[in-house]
C-alpha positions, 0 to 999 in steps of 0.5 A: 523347526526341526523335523518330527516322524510319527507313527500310526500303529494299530490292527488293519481296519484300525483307521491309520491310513484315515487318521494319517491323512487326517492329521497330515490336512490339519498339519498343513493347514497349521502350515506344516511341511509334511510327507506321507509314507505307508508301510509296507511300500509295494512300489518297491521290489522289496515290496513287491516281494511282501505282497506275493507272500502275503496273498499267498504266492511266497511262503517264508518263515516269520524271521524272514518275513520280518526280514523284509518288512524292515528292508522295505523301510530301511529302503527308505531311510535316506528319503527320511533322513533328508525330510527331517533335516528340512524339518517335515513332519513325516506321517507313516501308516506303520513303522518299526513297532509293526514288526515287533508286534507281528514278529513277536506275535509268530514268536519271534525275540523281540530284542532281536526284532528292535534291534534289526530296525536300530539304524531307521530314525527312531518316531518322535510319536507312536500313536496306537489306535487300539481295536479288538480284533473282531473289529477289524474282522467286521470292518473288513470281511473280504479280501483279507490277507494271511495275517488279516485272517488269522484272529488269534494272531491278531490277538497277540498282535495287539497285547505286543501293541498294547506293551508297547505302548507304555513307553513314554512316546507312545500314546493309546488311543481307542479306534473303535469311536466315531472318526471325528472323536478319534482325530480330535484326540490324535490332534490333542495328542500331537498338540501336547506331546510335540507341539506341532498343532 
């Protein structure tokens, strides 16, 4: 079966790490080779590097700082690449549409902010687990990073979110619901769209 790249987008606290690692058991358990990924990745110097600014030991422009968001991903292209050749199902906790929607939530084009990312595989299925951003404050109140701590950031983080998800490959889905609810919809949805479940 060819492979499939989904991406679980959203605020912090939204339960994308939650409903990735969800959707990667019921998937194996289907008997589905998969691979997970999360972004930002720290592990790399790339990474490295977002994570000193994003707690306040780098200060960089919002251009710059999407910059390397999208090299942090682009450092993984080949790994992806070779996944979807052997037909994995790639789960990743963010992807492109993160960038357009902090990028264009500091203001930046979001033409410009699609097109630096057109050379990463594109996701078969962007699945959105749609919170207010007061949710998120609640559900995480300490040790939040510059973004995390910024609500009316997070507002317009979620309006780009929400526009972008009327393309036809994405799909809304609240997050602000009980666990289970929300995974029987992600599995619905992945069973439907893709058919992978």
């Amino acid at each position: 079966m060819p492979g499939s790249l989904i991406a679980f987008e959203g605020l912090d606290q939204s339960g994308k790490q939650t409903q990735t690692e969800a959707l990667h058991a019921a998937l194996t358990g289907a008997g589905r080779a998969c691979a997970l990924l999360s972004f930002p990745d720290y592990h790399t110097a790339i990474g490295g590097e977002i994570h000193r600014a994003l707690h306040g030991e780098r200060e960089y422009p919002a251009d710059v700082m999407q910059l390397l968001y999208v090299a942090n991903r682009y450092e993984t292209r080949k790994q992806i690449d070779s996944w979807l050749a052997d037909g994995r199902v790639i789960l990743c906790d963010r992807y492109t549409a993160s960038t357009i929607a902090y990028g264009e939530a500091q203001g930046l084009d979001r033409q410009w902010l699609a097109d630096i990312q057109r050379f990463l595989p594109p996701a078969d299925l962007t699945i959105l687990l749609d919170i207010p951003p007061e949710v998120a404050v609640q559900r995480k109140q300490a040790d939040r990073d510059r973004y995390e701590r910024d609500l009316d950031l997070l507002t317009r983080v979620r309006g780009s979110y929400q526009s972008q998800a009327a393309d036809s490959r994405w799909t809304l889905i609240r997050g602000d619901r009980p666990k289970a609810d929300v995974s029987a919809d992600v599995q619905q949805a992945v069973a439907s769209r893709l058919g992978l479940l």
